[in-house]
C-alpha positions as YAML, in Angstrom:
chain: A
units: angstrom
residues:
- id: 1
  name: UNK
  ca: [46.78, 20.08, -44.17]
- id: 2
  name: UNK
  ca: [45.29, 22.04, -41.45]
- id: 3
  name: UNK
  ca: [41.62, 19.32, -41.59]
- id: 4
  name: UNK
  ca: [44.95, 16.72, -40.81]
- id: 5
  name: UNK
  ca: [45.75, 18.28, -37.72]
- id: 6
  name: UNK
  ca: [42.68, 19.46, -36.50]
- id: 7
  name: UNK
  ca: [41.90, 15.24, -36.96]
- id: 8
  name: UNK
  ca: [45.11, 14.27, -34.87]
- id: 9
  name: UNK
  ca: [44.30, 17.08, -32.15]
- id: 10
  name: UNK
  ca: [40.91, 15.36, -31.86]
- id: 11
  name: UNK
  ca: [42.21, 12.26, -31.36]
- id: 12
  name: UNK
  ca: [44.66, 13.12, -28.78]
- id: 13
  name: UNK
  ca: [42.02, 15.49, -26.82]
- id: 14
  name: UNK
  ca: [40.11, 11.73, -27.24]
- id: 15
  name: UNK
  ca: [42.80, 9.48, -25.56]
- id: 16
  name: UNK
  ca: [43.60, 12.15, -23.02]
- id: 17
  name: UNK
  ca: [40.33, 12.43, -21.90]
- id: 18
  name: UNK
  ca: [39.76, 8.68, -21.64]
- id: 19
  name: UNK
  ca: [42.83, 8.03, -19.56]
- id: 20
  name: UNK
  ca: [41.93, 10.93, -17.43]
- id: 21
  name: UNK
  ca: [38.91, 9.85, -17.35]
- id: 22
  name: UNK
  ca: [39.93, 6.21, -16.09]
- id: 23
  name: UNK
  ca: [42.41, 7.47, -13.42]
- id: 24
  name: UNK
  ca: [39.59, 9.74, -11.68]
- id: 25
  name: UNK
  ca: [37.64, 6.96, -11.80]
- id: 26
  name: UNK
  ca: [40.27, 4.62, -10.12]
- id: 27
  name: UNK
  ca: [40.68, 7.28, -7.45]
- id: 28
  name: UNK
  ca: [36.95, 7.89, -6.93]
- id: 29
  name: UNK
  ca: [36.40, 4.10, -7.03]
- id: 30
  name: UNK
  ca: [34.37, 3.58, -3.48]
- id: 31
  name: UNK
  ca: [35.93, -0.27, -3.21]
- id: 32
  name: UNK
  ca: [38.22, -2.13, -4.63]
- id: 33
  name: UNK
  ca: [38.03, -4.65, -7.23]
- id: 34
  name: UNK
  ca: [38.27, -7.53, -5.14]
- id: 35
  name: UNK
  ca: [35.61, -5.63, -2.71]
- id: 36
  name: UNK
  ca: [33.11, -5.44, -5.68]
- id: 37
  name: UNK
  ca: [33.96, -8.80, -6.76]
- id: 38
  name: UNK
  ca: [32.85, -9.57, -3.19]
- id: 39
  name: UNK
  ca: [29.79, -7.66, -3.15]
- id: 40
  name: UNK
  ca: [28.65, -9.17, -6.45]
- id: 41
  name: UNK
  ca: [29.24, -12.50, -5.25]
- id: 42
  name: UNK
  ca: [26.95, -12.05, -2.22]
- id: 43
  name: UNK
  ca: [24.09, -10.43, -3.93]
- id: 44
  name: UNK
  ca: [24.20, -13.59, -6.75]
- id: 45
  name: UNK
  ca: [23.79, -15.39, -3.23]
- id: 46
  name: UNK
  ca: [21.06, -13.01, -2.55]
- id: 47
  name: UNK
  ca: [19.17, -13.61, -5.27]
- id: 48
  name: UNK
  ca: [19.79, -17.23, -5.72]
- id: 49
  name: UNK
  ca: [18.17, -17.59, -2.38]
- id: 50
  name: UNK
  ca: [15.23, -15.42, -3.35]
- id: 51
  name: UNK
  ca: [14.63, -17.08, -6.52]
- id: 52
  name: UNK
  ca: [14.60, -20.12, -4.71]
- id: 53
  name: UNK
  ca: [12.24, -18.98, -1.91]
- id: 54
  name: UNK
  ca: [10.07, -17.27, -4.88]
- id: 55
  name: UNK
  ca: [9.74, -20.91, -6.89]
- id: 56
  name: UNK
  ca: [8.83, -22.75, -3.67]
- id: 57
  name: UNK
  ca: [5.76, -20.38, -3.62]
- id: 58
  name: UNK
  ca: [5.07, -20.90, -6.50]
- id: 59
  name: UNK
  ca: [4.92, -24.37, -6.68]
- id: 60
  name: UNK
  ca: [2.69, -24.03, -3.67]
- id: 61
  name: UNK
  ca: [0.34, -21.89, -4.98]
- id: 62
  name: UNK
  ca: [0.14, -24.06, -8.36]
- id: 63
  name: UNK
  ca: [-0.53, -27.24, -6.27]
- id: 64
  name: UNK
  ca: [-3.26, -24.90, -4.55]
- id: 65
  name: UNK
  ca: [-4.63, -23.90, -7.52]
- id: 66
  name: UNK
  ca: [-5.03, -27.46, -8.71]
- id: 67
  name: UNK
  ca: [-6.13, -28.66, -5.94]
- id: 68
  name: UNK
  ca: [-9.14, -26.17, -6.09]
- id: 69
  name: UNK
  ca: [-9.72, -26.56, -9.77]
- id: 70
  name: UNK
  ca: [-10.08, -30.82, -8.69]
- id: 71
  name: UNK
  ca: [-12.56, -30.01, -6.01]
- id: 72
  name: UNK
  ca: [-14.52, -27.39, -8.72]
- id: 73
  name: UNK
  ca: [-14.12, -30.13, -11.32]
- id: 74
  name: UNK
  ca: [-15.49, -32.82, -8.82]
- id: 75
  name: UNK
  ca: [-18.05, -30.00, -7.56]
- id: 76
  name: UNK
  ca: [-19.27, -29.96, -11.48]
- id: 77
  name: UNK
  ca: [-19.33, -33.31, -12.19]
- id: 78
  name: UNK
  ca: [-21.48, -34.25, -9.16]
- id: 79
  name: UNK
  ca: [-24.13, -31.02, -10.38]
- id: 80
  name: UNK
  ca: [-24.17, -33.02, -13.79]
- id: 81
  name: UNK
  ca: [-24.72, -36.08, -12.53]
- id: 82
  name: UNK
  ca: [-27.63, -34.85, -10.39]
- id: 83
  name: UNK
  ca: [-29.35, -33.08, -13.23]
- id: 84
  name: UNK
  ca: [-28.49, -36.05, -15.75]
- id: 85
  name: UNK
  ca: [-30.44, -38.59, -12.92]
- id: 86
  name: UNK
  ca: [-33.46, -35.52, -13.05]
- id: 87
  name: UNK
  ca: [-33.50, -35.46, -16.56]
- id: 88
  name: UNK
  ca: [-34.01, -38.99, -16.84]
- id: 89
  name: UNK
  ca: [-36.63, -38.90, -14.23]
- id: 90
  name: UNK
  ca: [-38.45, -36.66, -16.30]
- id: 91
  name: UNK
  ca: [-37.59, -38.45, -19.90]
- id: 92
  name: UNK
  ca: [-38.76, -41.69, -17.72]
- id: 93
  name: UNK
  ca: [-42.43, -39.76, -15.94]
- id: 94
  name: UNK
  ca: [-42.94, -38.44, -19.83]
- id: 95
  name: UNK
  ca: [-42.53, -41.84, -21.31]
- id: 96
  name: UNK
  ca: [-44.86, -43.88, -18.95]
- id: 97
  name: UNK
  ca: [-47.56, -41.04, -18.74]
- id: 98
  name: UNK
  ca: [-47.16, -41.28, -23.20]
- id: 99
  name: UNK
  ca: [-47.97, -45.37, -22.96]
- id: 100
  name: UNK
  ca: [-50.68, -44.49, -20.41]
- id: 101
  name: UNK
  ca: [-52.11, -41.91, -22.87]
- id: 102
  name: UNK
  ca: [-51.47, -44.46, -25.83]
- id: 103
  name: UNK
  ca: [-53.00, -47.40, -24.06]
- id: 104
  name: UNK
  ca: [-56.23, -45.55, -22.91]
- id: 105
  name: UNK
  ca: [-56.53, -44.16, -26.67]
- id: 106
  name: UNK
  ca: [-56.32, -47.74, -27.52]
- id: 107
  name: UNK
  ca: [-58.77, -48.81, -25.65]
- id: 108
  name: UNK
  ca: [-60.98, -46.10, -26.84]
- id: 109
  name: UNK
  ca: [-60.63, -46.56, -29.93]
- id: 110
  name: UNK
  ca: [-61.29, -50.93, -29.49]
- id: 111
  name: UNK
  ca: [-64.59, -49.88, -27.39]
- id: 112
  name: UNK
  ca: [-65.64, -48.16, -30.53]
- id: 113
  name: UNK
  ca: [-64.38, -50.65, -32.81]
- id: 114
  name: UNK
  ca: [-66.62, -53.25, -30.88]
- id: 115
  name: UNK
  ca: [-69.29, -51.01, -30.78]
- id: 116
  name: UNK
  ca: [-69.50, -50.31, -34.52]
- id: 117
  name: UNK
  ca: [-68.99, -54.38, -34.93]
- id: 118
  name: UNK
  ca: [-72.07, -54.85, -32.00]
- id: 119
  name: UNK
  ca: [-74.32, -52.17, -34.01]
- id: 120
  name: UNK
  ca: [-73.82, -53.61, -37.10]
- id: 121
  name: UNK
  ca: [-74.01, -57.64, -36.06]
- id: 122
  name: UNK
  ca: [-77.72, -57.34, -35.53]
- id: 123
  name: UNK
  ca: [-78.39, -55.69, -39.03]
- id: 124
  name: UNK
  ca: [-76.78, -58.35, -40.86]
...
């Protein structure tokens, strides 16, 4: 019997200490309800502005961003295009001076041909 009232004196202390509680906090308030109603309502203005103001930069500074990465892109593609018209150059200078190499091997080796046919011509 005496753990049932030490339970019920808990639970009053409980409920008087929340009302309590609630009334100093009523009297303490520093505004009304409708005054922080009001309050709230401006800083939701506040900050709807702001975000607003925050995704305008944004979408500045993504169209910036793209912008750059177009010229970089366009930067990149030009570089490739000069080394690609180089490269073929060079694949082109390395494929004439190979038929020049090929045709004066050629010839060589027909001046020798003709030579062995001259040499042995007179011996037959």
């Amino acid at each position: 019997m005496s753990d049932d009232s030490h339970g019920w004196e808990f639970l009053t202390g409980f409920l008087l200490g929340t009302v309590v509680g609630a009334a100093v906090a009523l009297l303490l308030a520093p505004q009304s309800g409708e005054e922080t109603r009001e309050v709230i309502r401006e800083r939701g203005i506040e900050l709807k502005g702001r975000a607003t103001e925050l995704s305008e930069q944004g979408r500045k500074r993504a169209e910036e961003l793209a912008a750059e990465a177009r010229h970089r892109a366009a930067e990149a593609q030009e570089r490739s295009r000069v080394i690609l018209e180089e490269q073929k150059a060079h694949l082109q200078d390395a494929l004439d001076e190979g038929k020049q190499a090929a045709a004066k091997k050629r010839d060589e080796l027909m001046a020798r041909l003709e030579a062995e046919k001259a040499k042995r011509a007179p011996a037959a």
